[in-house]
PATI-315230 format. One record per residue (C-alpha): residue in one letter; x, y, z; residue number from 1. Coordinates in Angstrom, 1 decimal, always signed. Layout:
// PATI-315230
node rest: A, X: X, Y: Y, Z: Z, nr: NUM
...
// end
This chain:
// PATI-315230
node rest: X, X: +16.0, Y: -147.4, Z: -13.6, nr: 1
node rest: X, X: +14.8, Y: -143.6, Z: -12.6, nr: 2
node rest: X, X: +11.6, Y: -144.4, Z: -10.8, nr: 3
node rest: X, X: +8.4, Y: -141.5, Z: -11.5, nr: 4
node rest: X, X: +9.1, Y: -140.5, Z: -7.9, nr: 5
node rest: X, X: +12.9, Y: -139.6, Z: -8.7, nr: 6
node rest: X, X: +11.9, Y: -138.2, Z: -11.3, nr: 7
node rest: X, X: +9.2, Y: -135.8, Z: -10.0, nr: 8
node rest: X, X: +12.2, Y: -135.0, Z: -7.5, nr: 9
node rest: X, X: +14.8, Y: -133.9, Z: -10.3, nr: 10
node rest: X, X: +11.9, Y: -131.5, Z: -11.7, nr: 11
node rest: X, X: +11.2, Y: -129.9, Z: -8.1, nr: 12
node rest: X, X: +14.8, Y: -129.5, Z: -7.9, nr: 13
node rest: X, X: +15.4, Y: -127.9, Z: -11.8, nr: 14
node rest: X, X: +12.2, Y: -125.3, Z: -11.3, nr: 15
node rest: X, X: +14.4, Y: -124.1, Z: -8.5, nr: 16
node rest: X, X: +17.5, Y: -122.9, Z: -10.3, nr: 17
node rest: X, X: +16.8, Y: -120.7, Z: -13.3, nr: 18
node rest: X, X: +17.6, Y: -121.9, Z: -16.5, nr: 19
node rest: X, X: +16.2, Y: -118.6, Z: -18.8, nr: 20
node rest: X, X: +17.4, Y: -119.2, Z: -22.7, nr: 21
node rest: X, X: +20.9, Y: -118.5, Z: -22.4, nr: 22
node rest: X, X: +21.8, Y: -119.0, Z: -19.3, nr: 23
node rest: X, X: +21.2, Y: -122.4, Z: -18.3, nr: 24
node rest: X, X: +24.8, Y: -123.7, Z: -17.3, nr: 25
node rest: X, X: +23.3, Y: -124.6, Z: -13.1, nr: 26
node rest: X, X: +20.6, Y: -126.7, Z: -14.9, nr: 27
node rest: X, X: +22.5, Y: -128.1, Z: -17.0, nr: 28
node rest: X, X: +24.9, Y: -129.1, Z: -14.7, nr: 29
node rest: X, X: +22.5, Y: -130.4, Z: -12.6, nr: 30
node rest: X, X: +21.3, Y: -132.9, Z: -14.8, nr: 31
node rest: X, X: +24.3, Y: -134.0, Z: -16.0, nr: 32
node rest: X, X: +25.4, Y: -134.5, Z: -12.6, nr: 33
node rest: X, X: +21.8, Y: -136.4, Z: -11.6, nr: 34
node rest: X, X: +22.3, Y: -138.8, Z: -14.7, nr: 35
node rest: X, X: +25.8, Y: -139.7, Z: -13.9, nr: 36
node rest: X, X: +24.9, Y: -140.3, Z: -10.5, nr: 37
node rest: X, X: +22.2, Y: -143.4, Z: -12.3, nr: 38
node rest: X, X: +24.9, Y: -144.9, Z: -14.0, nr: 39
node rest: X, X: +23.9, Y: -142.8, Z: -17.2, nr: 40
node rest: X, X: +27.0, Y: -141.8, Z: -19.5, nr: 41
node rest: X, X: +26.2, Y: -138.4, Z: -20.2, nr: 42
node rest: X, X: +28.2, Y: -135.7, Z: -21.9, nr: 43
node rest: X, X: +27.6, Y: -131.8, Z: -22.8, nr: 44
node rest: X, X: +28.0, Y: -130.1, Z: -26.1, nr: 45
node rest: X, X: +28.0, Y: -126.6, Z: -25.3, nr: 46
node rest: X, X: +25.5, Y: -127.1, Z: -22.4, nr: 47
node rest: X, X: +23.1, Y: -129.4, Z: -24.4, nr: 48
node rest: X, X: +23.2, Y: -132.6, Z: -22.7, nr: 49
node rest: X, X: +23.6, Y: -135.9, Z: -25.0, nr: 50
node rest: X, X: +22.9, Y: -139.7, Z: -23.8, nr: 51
node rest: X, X: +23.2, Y: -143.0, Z: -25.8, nr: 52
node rest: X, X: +21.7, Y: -146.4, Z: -24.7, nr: 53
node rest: X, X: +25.0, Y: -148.8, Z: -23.4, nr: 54
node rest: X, X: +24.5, Y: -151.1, Z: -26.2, nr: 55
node rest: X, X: +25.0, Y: -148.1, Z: -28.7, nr: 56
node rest: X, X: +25.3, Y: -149.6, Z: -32.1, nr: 57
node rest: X, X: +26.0, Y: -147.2, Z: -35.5, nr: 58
node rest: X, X: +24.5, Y: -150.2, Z: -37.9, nr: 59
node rest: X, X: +21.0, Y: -150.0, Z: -36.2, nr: 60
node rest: X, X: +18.5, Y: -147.3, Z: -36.5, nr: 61
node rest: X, X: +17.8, Y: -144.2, Z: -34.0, nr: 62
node rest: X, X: +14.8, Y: -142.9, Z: -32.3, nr: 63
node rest: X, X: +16.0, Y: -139.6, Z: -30.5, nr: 64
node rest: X, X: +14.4, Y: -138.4, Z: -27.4, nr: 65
node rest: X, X: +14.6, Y: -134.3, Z: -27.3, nr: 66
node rest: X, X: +13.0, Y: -132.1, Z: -24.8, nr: 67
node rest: X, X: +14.7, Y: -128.3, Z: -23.6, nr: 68
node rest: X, X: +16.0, Y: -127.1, Z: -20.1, nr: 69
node rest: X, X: +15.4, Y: -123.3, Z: -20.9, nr: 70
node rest: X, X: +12.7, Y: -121.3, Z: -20.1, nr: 71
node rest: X, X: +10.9, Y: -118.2, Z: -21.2, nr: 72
node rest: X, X: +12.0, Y: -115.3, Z: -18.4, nr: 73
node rest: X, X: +8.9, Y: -115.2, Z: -15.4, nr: 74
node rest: X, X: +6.3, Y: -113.4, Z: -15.8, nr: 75
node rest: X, X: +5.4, Y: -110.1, Z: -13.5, nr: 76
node rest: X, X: +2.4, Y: -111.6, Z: -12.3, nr: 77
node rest: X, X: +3.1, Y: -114.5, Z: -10.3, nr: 78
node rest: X, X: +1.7, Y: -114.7, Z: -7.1, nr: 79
node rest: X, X: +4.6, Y: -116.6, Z: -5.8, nr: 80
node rest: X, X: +8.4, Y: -116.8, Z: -5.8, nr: 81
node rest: X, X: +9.1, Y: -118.9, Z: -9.3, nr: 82
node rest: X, X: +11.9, Y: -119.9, Z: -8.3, nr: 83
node rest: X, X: +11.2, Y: -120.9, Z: -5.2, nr: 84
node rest: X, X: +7.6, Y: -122.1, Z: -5.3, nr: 85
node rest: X, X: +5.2, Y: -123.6, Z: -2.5, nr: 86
node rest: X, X: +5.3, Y: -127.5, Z: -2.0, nr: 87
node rest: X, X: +2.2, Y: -130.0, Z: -3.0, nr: 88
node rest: X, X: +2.4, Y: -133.9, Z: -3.1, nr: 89
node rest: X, X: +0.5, Y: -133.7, Z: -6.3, nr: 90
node rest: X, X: +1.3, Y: -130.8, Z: -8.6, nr: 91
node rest: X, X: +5.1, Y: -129.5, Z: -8.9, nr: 92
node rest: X, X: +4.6, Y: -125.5, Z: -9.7, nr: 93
node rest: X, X: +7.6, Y: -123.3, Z: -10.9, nr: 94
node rest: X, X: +8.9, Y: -121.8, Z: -14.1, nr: 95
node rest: X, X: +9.9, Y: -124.6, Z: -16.2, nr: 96
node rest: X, X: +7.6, Y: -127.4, Z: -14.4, nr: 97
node rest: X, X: +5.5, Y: -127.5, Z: -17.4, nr: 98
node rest: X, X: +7.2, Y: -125.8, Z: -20.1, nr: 99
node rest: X, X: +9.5, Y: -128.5, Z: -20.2, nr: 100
node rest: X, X: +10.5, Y: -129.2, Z: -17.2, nr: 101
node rest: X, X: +7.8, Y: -132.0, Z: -17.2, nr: 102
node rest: X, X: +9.2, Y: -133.4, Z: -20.7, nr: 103
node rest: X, X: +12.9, Y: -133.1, Z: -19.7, nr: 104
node rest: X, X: +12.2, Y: -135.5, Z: -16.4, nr: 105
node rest: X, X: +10.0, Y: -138.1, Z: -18.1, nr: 106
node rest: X, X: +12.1, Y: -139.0, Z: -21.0, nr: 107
node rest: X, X: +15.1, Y: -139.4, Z: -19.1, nr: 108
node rest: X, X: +13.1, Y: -141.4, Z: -16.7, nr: 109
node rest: X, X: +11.7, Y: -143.5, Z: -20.1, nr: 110
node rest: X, X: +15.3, Y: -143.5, Z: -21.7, nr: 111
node rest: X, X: +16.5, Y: -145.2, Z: -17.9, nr: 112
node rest: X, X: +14.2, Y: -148.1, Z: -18.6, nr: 113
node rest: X, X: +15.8, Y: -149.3, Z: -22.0, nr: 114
node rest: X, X: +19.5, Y: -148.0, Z: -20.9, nr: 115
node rest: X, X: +21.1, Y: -151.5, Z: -20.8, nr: 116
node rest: X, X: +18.7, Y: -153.7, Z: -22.9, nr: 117
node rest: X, X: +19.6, Y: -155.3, Z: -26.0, nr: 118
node rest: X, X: +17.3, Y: -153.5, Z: -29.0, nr: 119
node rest: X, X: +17.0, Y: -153.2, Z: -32.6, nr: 120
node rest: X, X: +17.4, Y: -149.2, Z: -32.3, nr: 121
node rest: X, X: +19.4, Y: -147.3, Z: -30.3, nr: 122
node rest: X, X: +17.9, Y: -144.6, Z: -28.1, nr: 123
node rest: X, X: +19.5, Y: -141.0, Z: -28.3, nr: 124
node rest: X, X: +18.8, Y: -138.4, Z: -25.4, nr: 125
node rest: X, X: +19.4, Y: -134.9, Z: -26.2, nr: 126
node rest: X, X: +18.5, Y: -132.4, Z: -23.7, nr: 127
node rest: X, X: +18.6, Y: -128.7, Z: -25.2, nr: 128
node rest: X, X: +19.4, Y: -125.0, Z: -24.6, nr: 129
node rest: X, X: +18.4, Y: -122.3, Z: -26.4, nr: 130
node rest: X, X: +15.2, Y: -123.7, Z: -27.6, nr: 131
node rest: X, X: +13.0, Y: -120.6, Z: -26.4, nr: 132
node rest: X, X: +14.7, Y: -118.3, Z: -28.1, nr: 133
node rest: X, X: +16.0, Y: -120.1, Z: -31.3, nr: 134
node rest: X, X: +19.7, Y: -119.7, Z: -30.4, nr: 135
node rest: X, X: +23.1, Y: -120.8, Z: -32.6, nr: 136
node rest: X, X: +24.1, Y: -122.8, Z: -29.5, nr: 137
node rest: X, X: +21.0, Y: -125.6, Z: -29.1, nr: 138
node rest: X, X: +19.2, Y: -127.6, Z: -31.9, nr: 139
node rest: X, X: +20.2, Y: -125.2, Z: -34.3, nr: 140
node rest: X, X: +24.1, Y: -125.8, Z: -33.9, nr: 141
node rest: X, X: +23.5, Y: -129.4, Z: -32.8, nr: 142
node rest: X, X: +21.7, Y: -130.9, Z: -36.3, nr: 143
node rest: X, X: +22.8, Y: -133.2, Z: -37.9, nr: 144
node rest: X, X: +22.7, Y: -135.9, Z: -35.3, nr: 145
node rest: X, X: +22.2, Y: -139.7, Z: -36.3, nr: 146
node rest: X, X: +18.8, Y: -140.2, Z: -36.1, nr: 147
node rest: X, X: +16.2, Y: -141.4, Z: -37.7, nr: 148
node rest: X, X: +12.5, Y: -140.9, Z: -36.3, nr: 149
node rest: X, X: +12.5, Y: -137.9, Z: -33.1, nr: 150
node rest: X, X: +10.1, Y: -137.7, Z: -30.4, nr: 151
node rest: X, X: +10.2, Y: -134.0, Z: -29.4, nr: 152
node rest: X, X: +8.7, Y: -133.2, Z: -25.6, nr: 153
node rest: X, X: +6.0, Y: -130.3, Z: -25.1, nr: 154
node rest: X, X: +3.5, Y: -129.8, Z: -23.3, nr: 155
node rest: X, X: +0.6, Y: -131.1, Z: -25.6, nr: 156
node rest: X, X: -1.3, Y: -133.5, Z: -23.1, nr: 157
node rest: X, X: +0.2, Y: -136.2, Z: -24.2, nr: 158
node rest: X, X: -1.7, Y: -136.3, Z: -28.2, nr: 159
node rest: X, X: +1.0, Y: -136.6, Z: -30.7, nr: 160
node rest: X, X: +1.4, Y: -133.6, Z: -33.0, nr: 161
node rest: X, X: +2.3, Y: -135.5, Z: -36.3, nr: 162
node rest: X, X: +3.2, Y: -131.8, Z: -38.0, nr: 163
node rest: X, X: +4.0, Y: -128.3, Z: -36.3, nr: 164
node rest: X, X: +3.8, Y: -125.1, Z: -38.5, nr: 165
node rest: X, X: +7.1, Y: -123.2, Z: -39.0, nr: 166
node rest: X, X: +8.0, Y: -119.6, Z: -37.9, nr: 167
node rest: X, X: +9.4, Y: -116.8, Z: -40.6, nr: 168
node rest: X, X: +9.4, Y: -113.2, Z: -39.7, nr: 169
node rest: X, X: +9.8, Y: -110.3, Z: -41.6, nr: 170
node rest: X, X: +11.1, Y: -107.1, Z: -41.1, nr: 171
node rest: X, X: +9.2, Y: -104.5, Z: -43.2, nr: 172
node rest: X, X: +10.7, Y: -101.2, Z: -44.1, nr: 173
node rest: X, X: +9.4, Y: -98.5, Z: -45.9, nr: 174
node rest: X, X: +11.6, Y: -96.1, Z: -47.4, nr: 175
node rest: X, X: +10.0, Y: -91.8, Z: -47.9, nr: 176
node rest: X, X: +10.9, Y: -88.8, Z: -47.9, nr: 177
node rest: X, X: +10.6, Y: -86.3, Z: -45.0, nr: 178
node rest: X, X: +9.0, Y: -82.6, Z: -45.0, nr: 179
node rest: X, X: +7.0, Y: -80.1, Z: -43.5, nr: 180
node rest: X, X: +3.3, Y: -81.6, Z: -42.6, nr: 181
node rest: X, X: +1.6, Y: -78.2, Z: -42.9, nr: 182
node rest: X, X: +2.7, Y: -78.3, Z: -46.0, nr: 183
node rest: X, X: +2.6, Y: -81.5, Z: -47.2, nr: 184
node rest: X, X: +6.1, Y: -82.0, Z: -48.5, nr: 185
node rest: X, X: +8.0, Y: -85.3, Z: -48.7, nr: 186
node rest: X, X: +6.3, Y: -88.7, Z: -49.4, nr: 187
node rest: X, X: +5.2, Y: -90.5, Z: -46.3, nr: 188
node rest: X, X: +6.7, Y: -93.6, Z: -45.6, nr: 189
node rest: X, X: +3.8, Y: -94.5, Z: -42.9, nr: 190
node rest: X, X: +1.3, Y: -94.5, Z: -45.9, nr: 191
node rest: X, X: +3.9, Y: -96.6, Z: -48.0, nr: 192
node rest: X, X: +3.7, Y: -99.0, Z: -45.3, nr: 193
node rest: X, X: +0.1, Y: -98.8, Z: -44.6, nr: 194
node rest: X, X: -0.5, Y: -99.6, Z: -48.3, nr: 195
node rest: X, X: +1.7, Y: -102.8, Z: -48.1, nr: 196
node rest: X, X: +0.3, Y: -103.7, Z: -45.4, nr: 197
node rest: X, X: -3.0, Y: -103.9, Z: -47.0, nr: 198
node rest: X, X: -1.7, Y: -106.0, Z: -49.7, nr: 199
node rest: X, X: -0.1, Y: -108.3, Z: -47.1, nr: 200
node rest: X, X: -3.1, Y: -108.9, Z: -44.8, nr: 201
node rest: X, X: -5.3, Y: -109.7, Z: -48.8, nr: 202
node rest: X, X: -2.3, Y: -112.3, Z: -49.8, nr: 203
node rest: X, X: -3.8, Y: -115.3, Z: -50.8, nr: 204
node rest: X, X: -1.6, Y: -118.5, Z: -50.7, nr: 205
node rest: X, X: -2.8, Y: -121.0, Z: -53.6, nr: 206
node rest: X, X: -1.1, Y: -124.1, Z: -52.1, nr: 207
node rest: X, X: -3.2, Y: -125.4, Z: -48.6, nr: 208
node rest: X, X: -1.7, Y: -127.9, Z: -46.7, nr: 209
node rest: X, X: -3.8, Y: -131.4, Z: -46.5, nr: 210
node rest: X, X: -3.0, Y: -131.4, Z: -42.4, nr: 211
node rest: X, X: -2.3, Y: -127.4, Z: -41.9, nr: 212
node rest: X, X: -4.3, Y: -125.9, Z: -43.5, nr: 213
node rest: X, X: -3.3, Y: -122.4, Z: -45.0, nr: 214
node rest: X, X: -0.5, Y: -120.4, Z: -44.3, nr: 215
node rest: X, X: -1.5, Y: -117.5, Z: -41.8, nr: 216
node rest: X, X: +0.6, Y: -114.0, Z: -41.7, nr: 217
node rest: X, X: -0.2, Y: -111.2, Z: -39.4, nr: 218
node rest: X, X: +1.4, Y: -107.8, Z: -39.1, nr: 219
node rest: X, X: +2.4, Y: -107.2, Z: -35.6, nr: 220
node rest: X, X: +4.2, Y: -104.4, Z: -35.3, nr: 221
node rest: X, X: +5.1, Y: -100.3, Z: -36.9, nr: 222
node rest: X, X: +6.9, Y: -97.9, Z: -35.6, nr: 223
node rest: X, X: +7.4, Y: -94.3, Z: -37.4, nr: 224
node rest: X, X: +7.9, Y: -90.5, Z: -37.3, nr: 225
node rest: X, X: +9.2, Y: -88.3, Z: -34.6, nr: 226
node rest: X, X: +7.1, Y: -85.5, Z: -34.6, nr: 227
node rest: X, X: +3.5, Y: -84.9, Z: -35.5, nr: 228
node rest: X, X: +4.5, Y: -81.8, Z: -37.9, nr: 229
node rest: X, X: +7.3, Y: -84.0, Z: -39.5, nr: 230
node rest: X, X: +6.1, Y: -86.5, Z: -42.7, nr: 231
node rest: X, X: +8.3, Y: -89.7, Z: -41.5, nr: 232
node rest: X, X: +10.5, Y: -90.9, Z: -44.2, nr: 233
node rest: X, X: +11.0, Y: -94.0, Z: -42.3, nr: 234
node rest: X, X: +8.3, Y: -96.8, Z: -41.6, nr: 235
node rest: X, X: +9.3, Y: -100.2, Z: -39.8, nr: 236
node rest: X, X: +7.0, Y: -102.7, Z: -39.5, nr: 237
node rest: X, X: +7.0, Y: -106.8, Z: -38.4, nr: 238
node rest: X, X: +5.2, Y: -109.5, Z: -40.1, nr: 239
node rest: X, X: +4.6, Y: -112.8, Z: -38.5, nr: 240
node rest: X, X: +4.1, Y: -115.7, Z: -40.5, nr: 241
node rest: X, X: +3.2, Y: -119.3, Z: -39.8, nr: 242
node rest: X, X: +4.0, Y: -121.6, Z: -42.9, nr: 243
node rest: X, X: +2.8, Y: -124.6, Z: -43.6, nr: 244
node rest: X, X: +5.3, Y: -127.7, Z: -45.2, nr: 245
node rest: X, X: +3.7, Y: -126.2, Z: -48.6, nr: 246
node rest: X, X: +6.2, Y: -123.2, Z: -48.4, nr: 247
node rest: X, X: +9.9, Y: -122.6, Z: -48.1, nr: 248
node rest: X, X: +10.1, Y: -119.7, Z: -46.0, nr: 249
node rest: X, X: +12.3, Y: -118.4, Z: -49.4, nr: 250
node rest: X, X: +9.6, Y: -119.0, Z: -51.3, nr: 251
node rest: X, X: +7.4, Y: -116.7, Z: -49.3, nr: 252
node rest: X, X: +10.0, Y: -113.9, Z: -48.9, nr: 253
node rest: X, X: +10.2, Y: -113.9, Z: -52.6, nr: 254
node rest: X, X: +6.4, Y: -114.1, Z: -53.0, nr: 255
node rest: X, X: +5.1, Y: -111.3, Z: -50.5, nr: 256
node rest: X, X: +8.2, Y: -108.6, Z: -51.5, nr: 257
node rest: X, X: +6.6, Y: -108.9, Z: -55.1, nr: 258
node rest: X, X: +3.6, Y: -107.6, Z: -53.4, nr: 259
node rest: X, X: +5.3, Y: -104.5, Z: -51.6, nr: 260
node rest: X, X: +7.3, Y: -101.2, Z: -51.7, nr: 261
node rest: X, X: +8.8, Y: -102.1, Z: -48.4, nr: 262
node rest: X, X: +11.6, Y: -103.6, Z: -48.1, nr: 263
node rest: X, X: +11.0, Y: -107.0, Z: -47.1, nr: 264
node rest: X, X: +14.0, Y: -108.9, Z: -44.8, nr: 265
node rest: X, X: +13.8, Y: -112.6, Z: -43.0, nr: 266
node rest: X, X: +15.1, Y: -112.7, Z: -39.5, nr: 267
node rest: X, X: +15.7, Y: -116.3, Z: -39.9, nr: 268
node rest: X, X: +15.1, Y: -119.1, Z: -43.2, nr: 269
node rest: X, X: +15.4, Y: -122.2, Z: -41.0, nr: 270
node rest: X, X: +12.8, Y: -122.0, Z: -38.8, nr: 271
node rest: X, X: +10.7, Y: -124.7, Z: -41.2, nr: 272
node rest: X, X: +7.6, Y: -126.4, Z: -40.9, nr: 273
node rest: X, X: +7.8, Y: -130.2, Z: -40.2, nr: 274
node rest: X, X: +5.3, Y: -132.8, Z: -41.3, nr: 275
node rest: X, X: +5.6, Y: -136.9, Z: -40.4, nr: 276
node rest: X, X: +4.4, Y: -139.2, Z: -43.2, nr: 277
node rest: X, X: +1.9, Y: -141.2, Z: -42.5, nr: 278
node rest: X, X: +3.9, Y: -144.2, Z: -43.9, nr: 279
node rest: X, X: +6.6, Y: -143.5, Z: -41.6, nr: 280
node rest: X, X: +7.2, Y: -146.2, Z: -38.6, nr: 281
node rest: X, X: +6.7, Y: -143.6, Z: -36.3, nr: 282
node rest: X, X: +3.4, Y: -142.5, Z: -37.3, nr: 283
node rest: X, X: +2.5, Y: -145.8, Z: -37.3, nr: 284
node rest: X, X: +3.9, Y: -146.6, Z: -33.7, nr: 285
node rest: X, X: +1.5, Y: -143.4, Z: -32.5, nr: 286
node rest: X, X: -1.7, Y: -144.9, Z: -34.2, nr: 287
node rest: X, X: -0.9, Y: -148.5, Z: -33.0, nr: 288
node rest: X, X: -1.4, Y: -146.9, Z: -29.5, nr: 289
node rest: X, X: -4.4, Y: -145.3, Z: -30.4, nr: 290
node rest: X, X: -2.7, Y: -141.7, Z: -29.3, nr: 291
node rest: X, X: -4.8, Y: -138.3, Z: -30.6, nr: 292
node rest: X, X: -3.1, Y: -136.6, Z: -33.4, nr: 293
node rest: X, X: -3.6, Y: -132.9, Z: -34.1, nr: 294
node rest: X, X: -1.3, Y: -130.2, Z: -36.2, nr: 295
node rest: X, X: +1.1, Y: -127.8, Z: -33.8, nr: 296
node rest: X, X: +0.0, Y: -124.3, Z: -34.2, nr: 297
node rest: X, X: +3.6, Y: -123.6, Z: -32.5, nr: 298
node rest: X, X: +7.1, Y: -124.2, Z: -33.2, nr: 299
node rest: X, X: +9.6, Y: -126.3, Z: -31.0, nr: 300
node rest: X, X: +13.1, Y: -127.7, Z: -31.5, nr: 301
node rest: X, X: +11.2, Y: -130.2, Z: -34.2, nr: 302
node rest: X, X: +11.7, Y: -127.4, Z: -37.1, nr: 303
node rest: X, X: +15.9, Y: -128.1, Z: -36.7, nr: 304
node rest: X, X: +15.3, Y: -131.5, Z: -37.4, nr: 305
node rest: X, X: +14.9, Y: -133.1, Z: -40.9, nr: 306
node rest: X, X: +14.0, Y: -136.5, Z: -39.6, nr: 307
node rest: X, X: +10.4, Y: -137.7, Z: -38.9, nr: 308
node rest: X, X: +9.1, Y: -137.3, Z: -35.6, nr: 309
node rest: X, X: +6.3, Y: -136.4, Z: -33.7, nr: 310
node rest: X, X: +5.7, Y: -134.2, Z: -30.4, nr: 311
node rest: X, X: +4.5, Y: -135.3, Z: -27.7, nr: 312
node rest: X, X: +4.7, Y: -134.7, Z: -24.0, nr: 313
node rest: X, X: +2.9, Y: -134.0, Z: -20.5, nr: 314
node rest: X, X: +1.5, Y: -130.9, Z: -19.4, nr: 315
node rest: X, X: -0.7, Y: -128.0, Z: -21.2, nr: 316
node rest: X, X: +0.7, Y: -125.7, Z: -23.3, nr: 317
node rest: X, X: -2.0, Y: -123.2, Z: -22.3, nr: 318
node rest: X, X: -0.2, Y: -122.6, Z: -19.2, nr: 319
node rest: X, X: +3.0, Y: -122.1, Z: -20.7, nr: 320
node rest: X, X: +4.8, Y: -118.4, Z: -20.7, nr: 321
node rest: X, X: +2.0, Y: -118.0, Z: -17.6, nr: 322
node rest: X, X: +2.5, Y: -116.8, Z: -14.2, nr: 323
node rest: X, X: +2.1, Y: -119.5, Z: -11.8, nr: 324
node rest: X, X: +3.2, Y: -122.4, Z: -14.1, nr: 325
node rest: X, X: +2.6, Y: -126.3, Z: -13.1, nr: 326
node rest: X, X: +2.5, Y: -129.7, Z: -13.8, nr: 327
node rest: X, X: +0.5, Y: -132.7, Z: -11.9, nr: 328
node rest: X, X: +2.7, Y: -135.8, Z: -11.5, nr: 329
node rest: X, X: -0.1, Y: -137.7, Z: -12.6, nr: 330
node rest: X, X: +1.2, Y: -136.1, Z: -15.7, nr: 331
node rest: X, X: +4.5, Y: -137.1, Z: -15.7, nr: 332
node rest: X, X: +3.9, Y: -140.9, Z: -14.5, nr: 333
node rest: X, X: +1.8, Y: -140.8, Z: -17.7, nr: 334
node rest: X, X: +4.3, Y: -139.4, Z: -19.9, nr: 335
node rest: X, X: +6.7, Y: -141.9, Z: -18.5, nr: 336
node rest: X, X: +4.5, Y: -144.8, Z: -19.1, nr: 337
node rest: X, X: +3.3, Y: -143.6, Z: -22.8, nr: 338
node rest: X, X: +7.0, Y: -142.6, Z: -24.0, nr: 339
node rest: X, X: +7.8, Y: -146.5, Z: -22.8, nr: 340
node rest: X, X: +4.8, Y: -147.8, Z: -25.0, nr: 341
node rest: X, X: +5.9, Y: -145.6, Z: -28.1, nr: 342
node rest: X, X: +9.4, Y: -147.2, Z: -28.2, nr: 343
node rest: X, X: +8.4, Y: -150.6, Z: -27.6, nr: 344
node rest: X, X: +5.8, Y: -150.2, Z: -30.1, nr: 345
node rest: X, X: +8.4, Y: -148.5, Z: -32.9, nr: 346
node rest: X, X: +10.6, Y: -151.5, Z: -31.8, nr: 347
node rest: X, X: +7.6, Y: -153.6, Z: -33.5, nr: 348
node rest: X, X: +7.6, Y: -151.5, Z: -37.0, nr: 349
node rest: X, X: +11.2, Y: -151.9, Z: -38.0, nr: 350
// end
């Protein structure tokens, strides 16, 4: 079994090599290496790292434990080295300690506890890559995997986020024609914009979620002309938009471009919202423990996966994307100890 203290010991070492989206083969490695060297049989799909229990079994169901190893590049203002941060027995700082660092350690130290037992579900590991910046190679390429109910680890102070809002964005662009400002030729693609723009920030969604609330869209960026005595025929804009499980993110595309000159394009369609049922025996694991529930104003790995699951780990997602990141241990121990109550108790609803 991987004790807290080893534990807190893999994370001091993993804050130490850096592991930004797309570039996390050390870390990786690492881990691998750390699990295999606790009797854990671990292998890599491109760089994610997957683990099943020793008494694996395809007929029973599968809670999967998944948590990322990347991390957001550090930010300019740290006051010290983020990779190589200063020591204290009761707080590990470093990029990655709490955004996910923390998660990543105390799941595999929970997943160590049930390794060899004898269960009616199997437990599936899956530590990701990618996760920061929505890349092919993590989640996104991994799903489908045979599971049935996921626990996803972020920092939420350990209440269980039983639905997380999606992510769609939108590129807006507005098509004019150029001329002469002093003398008003052309048709301004700016004012296009600015008029759809308008219409976008007045958009009313009819359907409200029950546990999100409504959807909420805000226009983020523009970016036009060249000169100020040249009307821009060309207007670019981004739209960010936060959906609700209401919504297909097609749905919305198609129901804001009916709204707009603009041209209207999605970066991505897959980045859903995710809702548990509350009749789900996950959900009803989390309130046998008496855990706080709340909705996820931000998205995670959970909007790859189609299962139900909730999200749930150590740390504060306030100091995420921070200078100066950190985690307590007491954190972690408490992660540990809650993730090893949430399986047992989901062993007692199946």
């Amino acid at each position: 079994m991987i004790t807290p203290e080893e534990a807190v010991g893999l994370l001091r070492e993993m804050v130490r090599i850096p592991s930004t989206s797309f570039h996390e083969e050390a870390v990786s490695s690492h881990i691998l290496s750390f699990l295999r060297n606790h009797d854990i049989e671990a292998g890599e799909e491109k760089l994610n790292i997957i683990a099943r229990n020793r008494l694996y079994d395809s007929r029973k169901p599968t809670l999967m434990l998944c948590a990322h190893m990347d991390t957001v590049e550090p930010a300019s203002d740290y006051t010290f080295d983020p990779y190589n941060p200063p020591y204290s027995e009761d707080t590990v700082y470093g990029l990655g300690s709490n955004d996910d660092g923390g998660s990543v350690v105390s799941m595999i130290s929970a997943f160590s506890r049930f390794y060899d037992n004898e269960m009616p579900l199997n437990l599936l590991l899956v530590l990701t890559v990618e996760e920061e910046r929505s890349g092919a190679d993590g989640m996104r390429g991994l799903w489908p995997l045979p599971a049935d109910w996921a626990i996803i680890g972020e920092p939420t102070g350990m209440r269980a986020a039983t639905s997380e809002r999606g992510l769609l964005v939108l590129d807006g662009t507005a098509e004019g024609v150029s001329g002469h400002a002093a003398r008003s030729e052309g048709v301004n693609a700016l004012y296009i914009a600015l008029d759809d723009i308008a219409a976008l920030r007045s958009h009313v969604f009819e359907k409200v979620s029950t546990v999100m609330g409504k959807v909420h869209l805000n226009v983020t960026q523009i970016a036009a002309g060249e000169a100020h005595n040249v009307i821009p025929d060309r207007c670019t804009f981004v739209v960010d938009i936060r959906p609700t499980e209401c919504y297909t993110g097609e749905e919305i595309l198609s129901e804001l471009q009916a709204e707009c000159r603009s041209t209207l394009k999605a970066r991505n369609l897959a980045n859903r919202s995710s809702a548990t049922p509350p009749g789900s025996p996950l959900y009803a694991s989390v309130e046998a423990l008496g855990l706080p529930t709340f909705s996820s104003p931000t998205s995670s790995d959970w909007m790859r996966i189609s299962c139900p699951g909730v999200k749930i780990g150590p740390g504060d997602s306030a100091r995420s994307h921070h200078a100066d990141e950190f985690i307590r241990t007491a954190e972690i121990e408490e992660a540990i100890e809650t993730y090893t109550e949430l399986i047992r108790e989901l062993m007692n609803h199946i």
